[in-house]
N, C-alpha and C positions, 0 to 999 in steps of 0.2 A: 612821489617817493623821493626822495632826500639819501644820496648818493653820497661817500665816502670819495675824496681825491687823493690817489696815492700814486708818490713819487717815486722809480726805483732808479736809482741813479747808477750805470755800469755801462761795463763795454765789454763784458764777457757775454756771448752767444750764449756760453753754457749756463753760466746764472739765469739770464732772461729767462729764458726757456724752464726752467726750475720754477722760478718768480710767478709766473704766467701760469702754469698748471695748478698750482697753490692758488691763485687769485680765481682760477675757473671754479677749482674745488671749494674755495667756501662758502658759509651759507648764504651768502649775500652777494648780490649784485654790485659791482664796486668801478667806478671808471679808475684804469689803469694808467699812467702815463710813463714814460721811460726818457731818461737823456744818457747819453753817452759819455757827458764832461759833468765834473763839476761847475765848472763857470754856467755851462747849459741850463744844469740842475738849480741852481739859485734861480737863475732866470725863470725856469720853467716854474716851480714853486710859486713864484710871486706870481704869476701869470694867472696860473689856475686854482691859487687861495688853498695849496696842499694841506691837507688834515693830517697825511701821514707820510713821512720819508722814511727811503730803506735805501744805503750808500752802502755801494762794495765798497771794501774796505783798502780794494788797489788804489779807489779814487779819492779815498779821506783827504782831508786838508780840516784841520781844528781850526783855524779861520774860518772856514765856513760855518762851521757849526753857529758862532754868534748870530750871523745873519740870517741862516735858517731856524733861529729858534723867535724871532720875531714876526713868523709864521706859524710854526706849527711848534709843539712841544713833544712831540711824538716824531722820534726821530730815532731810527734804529740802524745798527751797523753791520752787514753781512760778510763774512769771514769766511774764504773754503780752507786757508792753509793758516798755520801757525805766526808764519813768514810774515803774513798781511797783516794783524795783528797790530795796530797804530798804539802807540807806544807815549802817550798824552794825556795829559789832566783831563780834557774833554772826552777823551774815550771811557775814563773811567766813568762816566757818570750818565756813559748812555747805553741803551741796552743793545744786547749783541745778537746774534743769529749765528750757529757756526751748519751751514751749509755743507760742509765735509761729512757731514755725520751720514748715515744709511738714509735715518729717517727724518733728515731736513723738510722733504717735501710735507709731511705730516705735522713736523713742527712747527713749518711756517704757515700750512692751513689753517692750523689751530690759533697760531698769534693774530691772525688776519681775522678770525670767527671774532677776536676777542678784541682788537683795538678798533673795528670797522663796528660794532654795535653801537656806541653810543651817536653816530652821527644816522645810523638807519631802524634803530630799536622801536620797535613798533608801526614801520612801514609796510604797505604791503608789495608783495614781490611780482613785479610787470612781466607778461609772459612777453619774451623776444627781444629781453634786454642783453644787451651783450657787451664785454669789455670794451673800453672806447682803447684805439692804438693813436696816440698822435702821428704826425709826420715824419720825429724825428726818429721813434720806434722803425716805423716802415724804413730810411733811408738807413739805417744801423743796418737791419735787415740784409737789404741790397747791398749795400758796402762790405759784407760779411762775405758772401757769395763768392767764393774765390774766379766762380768760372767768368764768362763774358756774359751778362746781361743786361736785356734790351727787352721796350716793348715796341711796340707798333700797332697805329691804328689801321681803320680798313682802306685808307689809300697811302699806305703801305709806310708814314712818315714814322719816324721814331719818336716818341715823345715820352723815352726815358731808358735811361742806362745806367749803370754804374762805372766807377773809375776804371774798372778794370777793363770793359769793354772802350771807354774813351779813351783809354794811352795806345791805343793800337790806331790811331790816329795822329798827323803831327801838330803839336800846340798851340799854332796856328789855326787850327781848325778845326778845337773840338768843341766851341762856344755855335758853332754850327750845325753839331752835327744832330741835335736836338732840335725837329721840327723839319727834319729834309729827308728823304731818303738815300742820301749818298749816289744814289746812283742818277743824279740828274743831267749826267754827261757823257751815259752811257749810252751806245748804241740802238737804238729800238729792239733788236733782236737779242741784245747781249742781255737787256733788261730785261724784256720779256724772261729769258732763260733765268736769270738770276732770282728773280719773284717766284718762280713756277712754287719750291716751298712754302712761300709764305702761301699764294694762290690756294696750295693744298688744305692748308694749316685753317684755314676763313672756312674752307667748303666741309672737309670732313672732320675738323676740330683738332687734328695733329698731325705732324709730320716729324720723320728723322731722316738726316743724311748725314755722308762723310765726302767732305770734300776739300782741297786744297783752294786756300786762299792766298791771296795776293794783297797784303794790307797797303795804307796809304804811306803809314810811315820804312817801307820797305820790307816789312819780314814778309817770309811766305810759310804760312802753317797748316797744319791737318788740321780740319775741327771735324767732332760728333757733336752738330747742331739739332738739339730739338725744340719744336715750335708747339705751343699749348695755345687754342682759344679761349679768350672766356670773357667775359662780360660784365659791362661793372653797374652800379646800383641805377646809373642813367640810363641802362640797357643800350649801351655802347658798346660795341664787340673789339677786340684787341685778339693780339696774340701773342704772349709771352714768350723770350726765346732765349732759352739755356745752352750757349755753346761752351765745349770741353775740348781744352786742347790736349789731341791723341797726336803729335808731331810725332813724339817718340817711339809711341807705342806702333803707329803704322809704319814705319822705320827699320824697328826691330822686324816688325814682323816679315817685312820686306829683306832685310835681312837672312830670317832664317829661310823665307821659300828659295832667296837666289842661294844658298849654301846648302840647302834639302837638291838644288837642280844640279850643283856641283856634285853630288858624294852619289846620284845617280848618275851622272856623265862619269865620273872615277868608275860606279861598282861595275857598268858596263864595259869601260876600257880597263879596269882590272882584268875581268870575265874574259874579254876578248882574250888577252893578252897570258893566261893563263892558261885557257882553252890553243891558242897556237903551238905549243911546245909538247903539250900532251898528247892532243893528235899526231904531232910530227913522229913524237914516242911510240903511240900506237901500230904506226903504219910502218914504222922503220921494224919494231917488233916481229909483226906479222911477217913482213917478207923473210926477215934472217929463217920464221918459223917454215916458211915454204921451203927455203933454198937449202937451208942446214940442218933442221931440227932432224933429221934421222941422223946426219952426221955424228951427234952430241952423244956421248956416254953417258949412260943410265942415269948418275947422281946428278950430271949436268942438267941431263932432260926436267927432272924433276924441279930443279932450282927455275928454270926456264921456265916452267909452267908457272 
């Protein structure tokens, strides 16, 4: 079968993901590849002999365009806003995609049925073919991921993160922190305690906790850490692990219980403090009622009561 190579050159999550569901949807099986950069995207093109390009239109450069057409002549330009919109002799003369519309994904299925036939028209369709994702697709991915992620194999090393889990490290020592498990200087018992998640995560396939951490580079923060097994095509087992920093959120919430313990220590010492003066009213009443109330004239007696 004789497969279709097509290039989508962006940096927007939300495009990809548009891109990607369109390339699931049409009728052909197509290998997919994605860069992030222009500069990438040339590179990747010549790499893998691209049949078709598709360039947000954030990342145009009409420079480019020369050199990608000494590849491929099927070169299109994706547009979600007006703004983007590149404003060049070379845009004129290539075609567009406006992704803003409702029905983009429909429209770009249908351009995908239509410029991917002549390179697979008359093949037949392999059961358990599936989109190829390059590398650089996957590290866009993980670099996207706002939270802290990490994976780990089953002795427990980390053998991948993204930046944002690495700056919580100091820069000295994040070129290490791939292929160790940090905790190589830790106590036997401290480590022990510190795995027990991961531990979890291997045996029953997931685990969640909230706990204050202690980084290297000095912050100390709340994370809701969850850890995912799974297994890759070597049948290697890992466990994926998404942490979310809640510093704030458990802060606040810390917050409102010691201010919920305060307006209960007030509504009690209100109470008290209410209840003493009334009772004293009470009792001082009573007795005038023993000692005097026959004394009091009729109108009095009544007001009295």
């Amino acid at each position: 079968m004789v497969k279709s190579n097509i290039l989508f050159i962006s940096d927007n999550v939300d495009c990809i993901e548009l891109f990607i569901h369109a390339i699931k949807d049409c009728g052909e099986k197509q290998n997919l590849y994605l860069s992030s950069s222009m500069a990438g995207g040339l590179k990747k093109a010549e790499e893998i002999s691209a049949d078709f390009v598709f360039i947000d239109s954030k990342l145009f450069k009409a420079e480019a365009i020369e050199a990608l057409s000494t590849i491929t002549s099927n070169i299109y330009i994706a547009f979600s806003t007006d703004k983007y919109r590149p404003k060049t002799l070379a845009y004129d003369a290539l075609s567009t995609i406006d992704l803003s519309r409702s029905d983009a994904h429909d429209i770009l299925a249908d351009i995908l049925n239509t410029v991917c036939l002549p390179c697979s028209q008359g093949a037949d369709i392999e059961d358990g073919q599936h989109t190829l994702f390059d590398a650089e697709f996957l590290d866009l991915v993980i670099e996207s991921v706002p939270n802290y992620l990490f994976v780990k194999d089953t002795q427990f090393r980390i053998v991948r993160a993204n930046q944002t889990f690495l700056s919580l490290y100091p820069e000295s020592y994040r070129d290490k922190v791939i292929g160790s498990t940090t905790i190589e200087d830790y106590d036997p018992e401290e480590a022990k305690e510190f795995l027990e998640k991961d531990r979890e995560a291997f045996a029953s396939g997931y685990s969640e906790t909230v706990e204050r951490i202690q980084f290297p580079n000095g912050d100390s923060r709340i994370l809701f850490t969850q850890k995912k097994k799974f297994t890759d095509e070597h049948d290697q087992d890992y466990i994926l692990g998404i942490a979310t920093d809640v510093t704030e959120r458990e802060d606040l919430i810390k917050k409102l219980t010691k201010s919920n313990q305060d307006l209960e220590r007030f509504a009690y010492s209100a109470s008290h403090d209410l209840k003493s003066p009334l009772n004293a009213i009470k009792n001082l009443v009573s007795w005038i009622e023993e000692d005097y109330f026959d004394e009091f004239p009729d109108g009095a007696k009544e007001n009295f009561a």
